[in-house]
C-alpha positions in Angstrom: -188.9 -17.3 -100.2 -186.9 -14.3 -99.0 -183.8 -13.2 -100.6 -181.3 -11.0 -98.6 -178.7 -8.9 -100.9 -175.7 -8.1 -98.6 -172.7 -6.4 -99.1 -169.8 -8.5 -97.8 -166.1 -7.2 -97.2 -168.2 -3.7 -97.1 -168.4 -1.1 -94.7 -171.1 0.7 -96.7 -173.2 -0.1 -99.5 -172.4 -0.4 -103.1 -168.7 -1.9 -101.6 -167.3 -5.0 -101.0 -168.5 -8.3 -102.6 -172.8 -8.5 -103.1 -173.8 -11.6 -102.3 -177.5 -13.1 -102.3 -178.7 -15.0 -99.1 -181.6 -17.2 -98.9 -182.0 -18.7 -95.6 -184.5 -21.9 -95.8 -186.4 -24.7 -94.0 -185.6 -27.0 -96.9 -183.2 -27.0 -100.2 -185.3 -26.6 -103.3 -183.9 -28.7 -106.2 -180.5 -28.8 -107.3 -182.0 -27.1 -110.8 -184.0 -24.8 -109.1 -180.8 -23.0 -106.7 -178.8 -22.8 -109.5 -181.6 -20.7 -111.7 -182.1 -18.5 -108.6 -178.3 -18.2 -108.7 -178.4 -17.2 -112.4 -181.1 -14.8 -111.6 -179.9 -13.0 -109.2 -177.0 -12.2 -111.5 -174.0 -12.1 -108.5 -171.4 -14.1 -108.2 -172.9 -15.7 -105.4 -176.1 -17.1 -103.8 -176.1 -19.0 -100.7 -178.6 -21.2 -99.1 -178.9 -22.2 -95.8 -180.9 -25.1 -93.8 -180.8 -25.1 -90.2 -179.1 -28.4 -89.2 -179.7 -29.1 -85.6 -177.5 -26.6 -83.5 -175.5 -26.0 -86.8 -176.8 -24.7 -90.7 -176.2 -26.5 -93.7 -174.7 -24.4 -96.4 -174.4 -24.0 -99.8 -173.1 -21.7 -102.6 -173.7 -21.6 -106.4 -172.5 -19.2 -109.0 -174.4 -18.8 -112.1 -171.7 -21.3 -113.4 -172.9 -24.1 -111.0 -172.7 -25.2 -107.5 -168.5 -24.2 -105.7 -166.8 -26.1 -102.8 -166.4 -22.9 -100.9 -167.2 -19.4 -100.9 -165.7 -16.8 -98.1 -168.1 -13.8 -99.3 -171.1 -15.5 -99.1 -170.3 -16.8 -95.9 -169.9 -13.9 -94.5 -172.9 -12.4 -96.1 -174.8 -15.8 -94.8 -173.6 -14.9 -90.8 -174.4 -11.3 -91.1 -178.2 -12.5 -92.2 -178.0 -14.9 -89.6 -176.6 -12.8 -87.0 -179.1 -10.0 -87.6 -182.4 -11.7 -87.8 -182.3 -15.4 -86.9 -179.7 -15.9 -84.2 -179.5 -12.2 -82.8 -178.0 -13.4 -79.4 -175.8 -15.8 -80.7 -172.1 -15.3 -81.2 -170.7 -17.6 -83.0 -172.5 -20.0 -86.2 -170.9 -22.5 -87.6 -171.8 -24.2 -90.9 -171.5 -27.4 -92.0 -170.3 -27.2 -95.6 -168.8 -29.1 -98.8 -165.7 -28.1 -97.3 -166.0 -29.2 -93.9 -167.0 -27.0 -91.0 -166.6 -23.6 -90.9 -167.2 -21.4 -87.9 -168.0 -17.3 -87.6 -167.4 -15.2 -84.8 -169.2 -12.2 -84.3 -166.7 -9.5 -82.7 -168.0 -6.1 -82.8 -168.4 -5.1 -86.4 -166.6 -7.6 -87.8 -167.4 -11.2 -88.5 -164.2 -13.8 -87.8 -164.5 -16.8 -90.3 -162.3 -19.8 -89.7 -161.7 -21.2 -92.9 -159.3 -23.9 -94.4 -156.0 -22.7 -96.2 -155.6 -24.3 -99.7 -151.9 -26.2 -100.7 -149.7 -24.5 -102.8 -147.4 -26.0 -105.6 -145.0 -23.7 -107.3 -146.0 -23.9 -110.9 -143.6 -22.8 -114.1 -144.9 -19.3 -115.3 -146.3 -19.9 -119.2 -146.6 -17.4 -122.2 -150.6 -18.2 -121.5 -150.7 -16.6 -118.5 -148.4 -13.6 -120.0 -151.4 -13.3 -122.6 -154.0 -14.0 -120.5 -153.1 -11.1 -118.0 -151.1 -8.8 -120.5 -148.5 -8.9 -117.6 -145.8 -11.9 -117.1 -146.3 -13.0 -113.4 -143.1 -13.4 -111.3 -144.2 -16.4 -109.8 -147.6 -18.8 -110.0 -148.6 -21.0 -107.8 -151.2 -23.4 -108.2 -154.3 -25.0 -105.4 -157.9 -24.9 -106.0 -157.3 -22.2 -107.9 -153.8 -20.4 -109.5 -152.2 -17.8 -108.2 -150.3 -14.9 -110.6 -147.7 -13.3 -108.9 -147.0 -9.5 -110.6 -143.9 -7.5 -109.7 -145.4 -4.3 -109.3 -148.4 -3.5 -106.8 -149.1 -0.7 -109.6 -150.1 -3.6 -112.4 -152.9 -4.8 -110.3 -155.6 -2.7 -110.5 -155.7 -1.4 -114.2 -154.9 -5.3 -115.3 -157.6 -5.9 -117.9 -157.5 -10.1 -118.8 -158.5 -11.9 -121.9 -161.2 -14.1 -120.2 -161.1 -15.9 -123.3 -157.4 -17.2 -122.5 -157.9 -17.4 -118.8 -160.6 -19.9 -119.1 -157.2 -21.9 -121.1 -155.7 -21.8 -117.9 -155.1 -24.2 -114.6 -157.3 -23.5 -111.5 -160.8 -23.2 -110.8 -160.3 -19.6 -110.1 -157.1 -17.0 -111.6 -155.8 -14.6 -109.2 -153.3 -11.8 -109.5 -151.5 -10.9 -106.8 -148.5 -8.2 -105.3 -147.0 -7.1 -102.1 -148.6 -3.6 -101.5 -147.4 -0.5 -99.5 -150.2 0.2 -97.6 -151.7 -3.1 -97.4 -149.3 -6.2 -97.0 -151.2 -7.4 -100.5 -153.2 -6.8 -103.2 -154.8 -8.8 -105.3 -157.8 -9.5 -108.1 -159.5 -12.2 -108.8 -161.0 -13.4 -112.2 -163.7 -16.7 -112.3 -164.6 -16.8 -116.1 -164.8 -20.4 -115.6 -168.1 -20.3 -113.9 -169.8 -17.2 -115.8 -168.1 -14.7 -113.8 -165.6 -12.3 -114.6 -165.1 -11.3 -112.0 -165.1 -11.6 -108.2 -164.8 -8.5 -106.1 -164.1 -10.1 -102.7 -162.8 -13.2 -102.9 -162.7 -15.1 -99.8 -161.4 -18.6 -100.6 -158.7 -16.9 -103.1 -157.3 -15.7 -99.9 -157.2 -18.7 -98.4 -154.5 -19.5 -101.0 -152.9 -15.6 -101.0 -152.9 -15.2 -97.5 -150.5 -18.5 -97.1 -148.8 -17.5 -99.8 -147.9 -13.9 -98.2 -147.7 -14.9 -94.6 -144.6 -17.5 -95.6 -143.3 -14.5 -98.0 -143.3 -11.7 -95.6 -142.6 -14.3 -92.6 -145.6 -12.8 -90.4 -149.2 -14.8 -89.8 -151.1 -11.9 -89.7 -151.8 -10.3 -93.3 -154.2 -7.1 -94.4 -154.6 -8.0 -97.8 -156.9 -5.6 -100.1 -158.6 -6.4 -103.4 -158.3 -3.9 -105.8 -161.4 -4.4 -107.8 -163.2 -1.5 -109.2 -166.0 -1.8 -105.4 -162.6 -2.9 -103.3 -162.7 -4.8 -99.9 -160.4 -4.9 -97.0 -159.8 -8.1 -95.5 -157.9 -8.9 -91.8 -156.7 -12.3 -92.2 -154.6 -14.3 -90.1 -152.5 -17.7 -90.3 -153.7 -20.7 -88.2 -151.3 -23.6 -88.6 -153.3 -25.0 -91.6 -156.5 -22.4 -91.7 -157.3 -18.9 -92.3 -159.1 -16.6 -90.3 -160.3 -13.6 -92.1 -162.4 -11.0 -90.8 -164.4 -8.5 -92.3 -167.7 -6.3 -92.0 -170.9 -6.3 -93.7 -174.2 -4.4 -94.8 -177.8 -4.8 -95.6 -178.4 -3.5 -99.4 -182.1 -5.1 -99.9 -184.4 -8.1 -98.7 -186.5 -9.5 -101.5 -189.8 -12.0 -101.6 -188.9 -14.1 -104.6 -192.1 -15.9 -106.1 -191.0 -18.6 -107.6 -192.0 -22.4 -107.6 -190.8 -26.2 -107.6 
């Protein structure tokens, strides 16, 4: 079994989001994706089954198996795009959260992904002492959404992921309207053995809604400001997000392993 190591959200390596990428005629065991998951030590490892014109896929932290995974995806389609389908132009996946489609245009990859529903949620002395900063605002999907007043609070924010694990959401993600970017934003997944992500696609399918109705605009550069950092070009689709970014090759890897 081959194991690709991509750098999603990157435009060089040691950026963006690594994610592992193991593209197969067959799933292993349940069991056996999730060890492979906890071996490779990322937040993410995706498999991926051709499924007549389409691929199955599938993403599991070393946590467990997740519904959706924007990183990995994109990692998945650069994989894809580079050795399996090299004329192609589009993949689309079929996926725990429905189907979700990649363009290839020029360097970037387009993904067409589902936007999450928001619910304005009261702000708690939890959060305050889970993030050392009182949000402005939370909002709560999939996953909650901390709201800081000052862009500057982001990136030096060091959580208690012993407190944020006592908190609502799959996921916890900060967030602030930027300067050079329309938003910044972190995003912490102690809940499933991470601490966390460094790209995180499907927390901006709840940010990117949650700035585009904020700024009144459906296009949105949002940047995480993780300690690797990753730009992403997102844009509003009634009820879906596209967001766009580029990728890179760090490593491909022959993993012996057995059922």
């Amino acid at each position: 079994m081959k194991c690709y190591h991509v750098d999603a959200f990157a435009e060089k390596v040691f950026e963006g989001n690594p994610a592992a990428v193991c593209v197969l005629d067959k799933y292993p065991s349940d069991e056996l994706m999730l060890k492979i998951a906890i071996e490779n030590n990322l937040s993410e490892t995706a498999f991926a089954v051709k499924e007549g014109e389409n691929y199955h896929l599938r993403w599991f932290t070393p946590g467990g198996e997740i519904d959706l995974c924007g990183h990995a995806t994109l990692g998945t389609s650069y994989v894809l795009f580079r050795f399996f389908e090299t004329e192609a132009t589009s993949i689309t996946f079929n996926t725990m959260s429905g189907p979700l489609t990649v363009v290839r245009k020029g360097d970037l990859l387009e993904m067409d992904f589902p936007a999450y529903e928001l619910k304005e949620v009261p702000v708690t002395d939890l959060m305050e002492e889970a993030l050392g900063v009182r949000p402005v605002e939370a909002w709560l999907g999939r996953d909650l959404v901390c709201v800081l007043e000052k862009e500057e609070d982001v990136a030096p924010l060091k959580p208690d992921h012993s407190k944020l694990v006592e908190l609502d959401g799959l996921l916890q993600h900060i967030t602030a309207k930027g300067t050079k970017y329309d938003s910044v934003s972190r995003s912490f997944c102690s809940k499933l053995a991470v601490p966390e992500d460094p790209v995180c696609g499907s927390g901006h399918c709840h940010i990117v809604p949650l700035w585009a109705k904020k700024l009144g605009k459906d296009e949105i550069i949002a940047r995480q400001s993780s300690a690797r950092g990753g730009t992403l070009h997102c844009r509003m689709n009634g009820d879906r997000v596209t967001l766009a970014g580029s990728a890179v090759l760090y490593s491909i890897a022959d993993l012996f392993i057995e059922e």
